[in-house]
N, C-alpha and C positions, 0 to 999 in steps of 0.2 A: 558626661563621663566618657571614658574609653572605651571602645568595642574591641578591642583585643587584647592581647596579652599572652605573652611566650611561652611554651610550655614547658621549657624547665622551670618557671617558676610554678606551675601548678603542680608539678613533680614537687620541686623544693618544700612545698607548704605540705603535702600529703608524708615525707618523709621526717618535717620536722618533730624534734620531741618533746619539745616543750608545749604543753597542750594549753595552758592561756593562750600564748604564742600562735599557735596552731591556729585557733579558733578567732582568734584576732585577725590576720589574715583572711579567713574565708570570709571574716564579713565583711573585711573591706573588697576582697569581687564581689560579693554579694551584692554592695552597693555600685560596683562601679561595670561591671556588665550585666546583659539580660538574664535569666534564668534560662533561656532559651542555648544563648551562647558558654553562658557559664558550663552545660551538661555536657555541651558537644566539645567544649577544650578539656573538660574532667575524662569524657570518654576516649581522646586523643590521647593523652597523656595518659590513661590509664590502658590505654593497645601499645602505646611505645614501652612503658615497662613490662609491660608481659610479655612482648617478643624481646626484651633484651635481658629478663630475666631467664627466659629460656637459650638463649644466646650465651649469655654467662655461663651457664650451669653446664653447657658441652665445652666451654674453654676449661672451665676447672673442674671438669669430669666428676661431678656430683648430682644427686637429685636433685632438680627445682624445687625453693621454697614453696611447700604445698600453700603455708599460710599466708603469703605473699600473693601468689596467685591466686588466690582464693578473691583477698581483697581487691582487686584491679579488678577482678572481673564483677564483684557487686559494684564496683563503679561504673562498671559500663564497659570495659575493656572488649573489642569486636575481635570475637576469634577465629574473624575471617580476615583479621587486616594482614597486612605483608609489610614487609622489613621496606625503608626507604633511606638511600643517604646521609639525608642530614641526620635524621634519628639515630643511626648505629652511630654516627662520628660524633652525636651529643656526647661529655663529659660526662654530663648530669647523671648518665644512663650507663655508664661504666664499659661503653663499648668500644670498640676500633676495630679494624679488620687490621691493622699492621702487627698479627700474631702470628705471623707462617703456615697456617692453615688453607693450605688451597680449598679443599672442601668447604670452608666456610666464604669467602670471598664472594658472596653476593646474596640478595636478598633471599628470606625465604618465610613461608607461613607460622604461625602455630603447632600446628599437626606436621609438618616438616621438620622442625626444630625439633620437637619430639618425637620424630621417628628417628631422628641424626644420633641422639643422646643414647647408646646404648651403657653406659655410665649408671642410668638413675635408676633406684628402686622398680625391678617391674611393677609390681602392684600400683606402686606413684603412677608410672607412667600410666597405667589400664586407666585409672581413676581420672588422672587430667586428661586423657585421651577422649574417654567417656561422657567429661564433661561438658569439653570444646563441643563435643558431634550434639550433644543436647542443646546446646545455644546453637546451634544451625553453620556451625565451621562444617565446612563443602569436602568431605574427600575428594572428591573429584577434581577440584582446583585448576585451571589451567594458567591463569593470570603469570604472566608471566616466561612463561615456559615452551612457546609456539607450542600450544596446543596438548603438550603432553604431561597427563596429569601424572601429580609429584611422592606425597604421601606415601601410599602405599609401595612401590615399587623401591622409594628408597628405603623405609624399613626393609623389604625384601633383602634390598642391593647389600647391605649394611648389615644381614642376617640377625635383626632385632628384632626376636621372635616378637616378645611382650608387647611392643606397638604395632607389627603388624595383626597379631590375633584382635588386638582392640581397635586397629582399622575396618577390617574384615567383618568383624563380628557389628560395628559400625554403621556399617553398611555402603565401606568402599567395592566398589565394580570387580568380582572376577575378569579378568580381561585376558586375551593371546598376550600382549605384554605385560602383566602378571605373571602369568605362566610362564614367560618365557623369561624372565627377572630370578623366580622361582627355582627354576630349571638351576641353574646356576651357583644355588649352593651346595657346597663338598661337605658341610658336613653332615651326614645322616641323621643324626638324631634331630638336628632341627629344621631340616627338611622334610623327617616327617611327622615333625611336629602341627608346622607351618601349612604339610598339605592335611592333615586330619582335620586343621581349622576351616580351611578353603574346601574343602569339598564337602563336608558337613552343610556349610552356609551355602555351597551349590544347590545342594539336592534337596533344599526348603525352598529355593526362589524360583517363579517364575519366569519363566525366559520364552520369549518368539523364536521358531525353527531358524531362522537367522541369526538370533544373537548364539542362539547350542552351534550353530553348525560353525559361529567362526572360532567359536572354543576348540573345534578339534582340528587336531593337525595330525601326521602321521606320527611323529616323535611323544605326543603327548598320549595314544594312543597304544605306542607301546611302553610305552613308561608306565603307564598302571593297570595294562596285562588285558588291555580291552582287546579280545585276540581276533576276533571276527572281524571286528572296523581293521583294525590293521592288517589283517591278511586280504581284504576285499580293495585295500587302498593300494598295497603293494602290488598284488596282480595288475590291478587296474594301470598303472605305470606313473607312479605320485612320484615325484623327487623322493630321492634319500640323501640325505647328507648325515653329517657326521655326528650331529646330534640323535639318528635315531639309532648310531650305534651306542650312543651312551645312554640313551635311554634301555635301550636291549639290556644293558649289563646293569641295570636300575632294577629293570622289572621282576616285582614281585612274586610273579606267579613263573613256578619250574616247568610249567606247560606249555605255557604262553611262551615263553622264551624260548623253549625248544622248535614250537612249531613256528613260529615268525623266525627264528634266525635260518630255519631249511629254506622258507620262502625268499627270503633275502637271496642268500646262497643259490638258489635258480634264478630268481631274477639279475644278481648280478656279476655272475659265475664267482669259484672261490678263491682268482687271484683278487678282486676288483674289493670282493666281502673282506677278506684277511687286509689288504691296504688298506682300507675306508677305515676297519675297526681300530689299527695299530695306528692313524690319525686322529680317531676318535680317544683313544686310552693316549694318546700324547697331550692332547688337547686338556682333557679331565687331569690329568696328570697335574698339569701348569694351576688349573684350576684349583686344585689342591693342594700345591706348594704355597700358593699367591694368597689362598685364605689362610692357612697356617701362619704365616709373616702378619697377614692383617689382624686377624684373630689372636694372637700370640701365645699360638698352644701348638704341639706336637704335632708332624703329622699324621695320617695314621698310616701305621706301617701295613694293614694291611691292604689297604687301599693301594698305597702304589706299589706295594708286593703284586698283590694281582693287575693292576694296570700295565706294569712292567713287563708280566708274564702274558698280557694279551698284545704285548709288541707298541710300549712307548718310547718312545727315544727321550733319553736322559738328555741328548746334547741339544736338543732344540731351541735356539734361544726365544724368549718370551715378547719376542715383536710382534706377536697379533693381537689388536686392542679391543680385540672380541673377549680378552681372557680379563681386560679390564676392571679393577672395581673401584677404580677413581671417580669420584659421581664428578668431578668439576669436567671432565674430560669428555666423560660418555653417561649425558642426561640423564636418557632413558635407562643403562645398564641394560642397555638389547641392541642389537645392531636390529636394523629393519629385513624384513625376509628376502626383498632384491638381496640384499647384501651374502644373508647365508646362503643362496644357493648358489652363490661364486664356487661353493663346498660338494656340491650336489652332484649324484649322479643319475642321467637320466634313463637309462641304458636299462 
């Protein structure tokens, strides 16, 4: 008998609905390959619908079939595979990439797809997010991607609360580019939504003085009013750039902010602070028009009332692709830190 057999047709027999029919069919593979091969073309064909039914579900902006997915993965569906060529271009599977979606125009995970979909029922998504990490799908992921894991940071990128709190909670990595992905969203409530999940799950895990120390940076430092590390970093003569002005106008604590913006202000007299900051509130600015347009909600007037009032320039056009949130363009959603401190003042 034959040792192989295409896997649209084991798709075809699993979606058929005539159930004589149906069952007719499986006994003729039953007969005509191993049990051995039979499981592993069943579990093939059962990862190719589950990445294209999640594929789907972000083209026509709905929740994935919970009970669809449900089934493909009692077949065996591996919710660590990755999307490949021939599979998306299958009929069978209802997929193409010829839909004008840059963002989507190339392979991606599971827990990727589902971080992409901010479309679908949150709760859905916690639930198949939850799932996938139980069958042992990897946040970490890097297949792919030279080396930079996906998951998480594009929920980030994408400001999908609902997937990233059920990455997080998961047990994907706080990382500098987390945080720095993080950093990145304008709008307040779900940034600090996003950071009460993240630092919650920080301060259960442990970590070696090396992986804490590369968590802190100065901008992160003043961004949640840890006022000590940041005045011991600023004396000390750490870069500043322009995110740690926008962290300053972030920070929550009215003391904190007082006293790190004097220390600023000596360290980098206050023509050098007043320029750094009116870059910084130009920069946030952009950041806030850009997710308004993505987002497709208002933006907040008070936000660029006071950005405006801390010296933004309205006229700046938006050629720097640090302000990016095209995931097909900028992977990561973080330039690398050579790159920010092209921004930096040493002084």
């Amino acid at each position: 008998g034959a040792h192989w057999c295409p896997l649209w047709i084991i798709i075809a027999i699993r979606r058929c609905r005539d159930i004589p029919a149906r069952q007719h069919l499986q006994d003729v593979l039953q007969r005509r390959l191993s049990p051995k091969r039979l499981k592993r073309l069943r579990s093939e064909a059962a990862s190719a619908e589950l990445l294209a039914e999640l594929r789907a579900a972000i083209w026509q902006k709905r929740t994935p079939d919970v009970g669809l997915l449900q089934e493909v993965l009692w077949l065996g569906a591996n919710p660590k595979a990755r999307e490949l060529d021939d599979e998306i271009k299958d009929p069978w599977l209802g997929a193409s990439r010829d839909h004008g979606e840059p963002d989507l125009d190339r392979p991606f995970s599971p827990l990727e797809l589902l971080a992409m979909n901010r479309e679908a029922d949150p709760q859905v998504t916690k639930q198949i997010v939850a799932r996938a990490l139980e069958l042992k799908a990897d946040p970490e992921s890097t297949a792919g991607w030279g080396g930079a894991s996906r998951a998480l940071p594009l929920a980030l990128s994408l400001r999908h609360v609902a997937a990233a709190e059920a990455l997080i909670l998961g047990g994907a990595q706080i990382t500098p580019q987390v945080l720095g992905v993080l950093r990145r969203i304008s709008c307040v409530e779900k940034r600090k939504a996003l950071e009460a999940v993240l630092w919650k799950k920080h301060s259960s895990e442990q970590r070696s003085a090396e992986e804490e120390h590369d968590l802190w940076s100065l901008w992160v430092e003043v961004h949640y009013g840890f006022m000590d590390r940041a005045l011991k970093d600023i004396n000390s003569g750490t870069p500043v750039d322009r995110w740690v002005l926008t962290s300053l106008r972030r920070c929550p604590s009215d003391e904190a902010k007082k006293r790190i913006e004097a220390a600023l202000r000596r360290r980098l007299g206050d023509h050098w602070f007043g320029s750094l900051r009116a870059e910084a509130a130009t920069h946030e600015l952009r950041l806030e028009l850009r997710e308004a347009v993505a987002d497709r909600r208002d933006p907040s007037v008070d936000l660029v009332a006071e950005l405006l009032e801390l010296g933004a320039s309205p006229d700046v056009r938006d050629a720097d692709t640090d302000v990016s949130g095209d995931i097909s363009s900028d992977e990561s959603g973080l330039r690398s830190d050579s790159e920010e401190e092209e921004d930096s003042d040493d002084s």
